[in-house]
N, C-alpha and C positions, 0 to 999 in steps of 0.2 A: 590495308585498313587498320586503322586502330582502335583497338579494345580497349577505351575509355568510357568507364562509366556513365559518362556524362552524355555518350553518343550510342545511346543501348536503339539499335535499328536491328530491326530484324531480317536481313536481305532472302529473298527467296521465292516461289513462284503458287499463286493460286493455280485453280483446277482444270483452269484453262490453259493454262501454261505460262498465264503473263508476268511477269517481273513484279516484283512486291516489295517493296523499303516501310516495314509498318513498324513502331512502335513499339519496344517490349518492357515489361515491367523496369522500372526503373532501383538498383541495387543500394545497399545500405546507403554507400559512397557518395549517392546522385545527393544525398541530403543532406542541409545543416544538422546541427543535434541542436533541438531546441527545448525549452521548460516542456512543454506538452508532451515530445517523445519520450524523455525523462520521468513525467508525472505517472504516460499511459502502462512502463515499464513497472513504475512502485504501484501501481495500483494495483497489478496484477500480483506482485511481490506482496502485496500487505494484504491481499484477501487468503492469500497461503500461509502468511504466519500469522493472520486474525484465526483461520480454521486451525491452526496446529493449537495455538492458545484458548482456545474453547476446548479443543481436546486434553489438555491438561487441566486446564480448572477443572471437567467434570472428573478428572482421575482424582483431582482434591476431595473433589466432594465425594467420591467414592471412598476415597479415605476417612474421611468424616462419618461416613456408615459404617464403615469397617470398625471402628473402635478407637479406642484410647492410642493404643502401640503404632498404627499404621498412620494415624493422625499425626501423632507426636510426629514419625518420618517424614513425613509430608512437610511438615511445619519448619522443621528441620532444614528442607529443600528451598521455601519458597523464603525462608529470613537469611537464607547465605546469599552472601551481593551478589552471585550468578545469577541466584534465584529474584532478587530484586530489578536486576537490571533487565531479567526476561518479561519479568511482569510489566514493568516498562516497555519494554518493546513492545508487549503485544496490545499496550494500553494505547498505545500511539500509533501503531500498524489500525487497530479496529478506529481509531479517531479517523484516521488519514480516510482509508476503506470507503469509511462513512460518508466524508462531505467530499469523497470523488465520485461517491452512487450520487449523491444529489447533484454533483455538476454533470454527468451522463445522463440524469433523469431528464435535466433541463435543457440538454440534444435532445431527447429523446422526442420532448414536445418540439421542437424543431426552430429554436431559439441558439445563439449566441453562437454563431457558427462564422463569423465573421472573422477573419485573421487575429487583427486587435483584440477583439471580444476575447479568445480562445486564450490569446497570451495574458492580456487581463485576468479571464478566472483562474488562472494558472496560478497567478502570483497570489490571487485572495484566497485559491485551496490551499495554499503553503501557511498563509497568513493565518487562516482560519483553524486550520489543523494546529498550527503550534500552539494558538492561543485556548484552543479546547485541550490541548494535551497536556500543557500547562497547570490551568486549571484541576482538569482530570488528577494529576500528579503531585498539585501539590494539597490536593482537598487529601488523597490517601495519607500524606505524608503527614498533616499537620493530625490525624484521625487517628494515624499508629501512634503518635506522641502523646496525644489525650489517653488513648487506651494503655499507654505504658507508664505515663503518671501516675494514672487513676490504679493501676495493678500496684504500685510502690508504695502511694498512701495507704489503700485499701489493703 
């Protein structure tokens, strides 16, 4: 017999003692890798660095109570490119999070479950998510340049 993924049979006998060829879960292998498998992987991925980056920002703002010196560090952290490039990340991870809960919500009601359908939202959560993270990224970016002019005249 060959142990081909693609031939996952379970050979063996019910209680009675009859013969049994059933069906057993089928392994990574049996499948294409598709946008969906892909999406349902980063969603679970981006709600884990949405909650790490929630948990920073409040360490900010913990610093922000803290005082002038702890703030100053902090600020320190979040203007050095690592620190930029994280805030990013997490600005895009909670985007992405976001319009993947509203395409689970809309399973949820028991809509768009259709092969096509599924590949379809697949491509407009991609679509959508860039174009809010976009957004999202460059509203900060054009925000920190107002607020660093307005510090140089000022």
């Amino acid at each position: 017999m060959s142990l081909d993924g693609r031939e996952a049979l379970y050979d063996g006998s019910n209680s009675d003692g009859h013969f049994l060829r059933r069906p057993m879960s089928p392994h990574l292998d049996v499948y294409r890798f598709r946008l969906s498998m892909a999406l349902s992987i980063l969603n679970r991925i981006s709600g884990v660095a949405s909650a790490v980056g929630f948990g920073l920002a409040v360490t900010w703002l913990g610093s922000l109570a803290a005082g002038s010196k702890e703030y100053g560090r902090a600020q320190r952290v979040v203007n050095n490119p690592l620190g930029k490039l994280a805030l990013a990340g997490w600005g895009v991870a909670t985007v992405y999070h976001f319009v993947a809960g509203i395409r689970h919500l809309i399973w949820d009601d028991g809509h768009r479950f259709e092969k096509h359908q599924i590949n379809e939202d697949g491509r407009i959560t991609v679509a959508v998510t860039g174009g809010l993270s976009g957004v999202l990224l460059g509203a900060v970016f054009v925000l920190s340049r107002c607020r660093r002019k307005a510090r140089v005249q000022g």
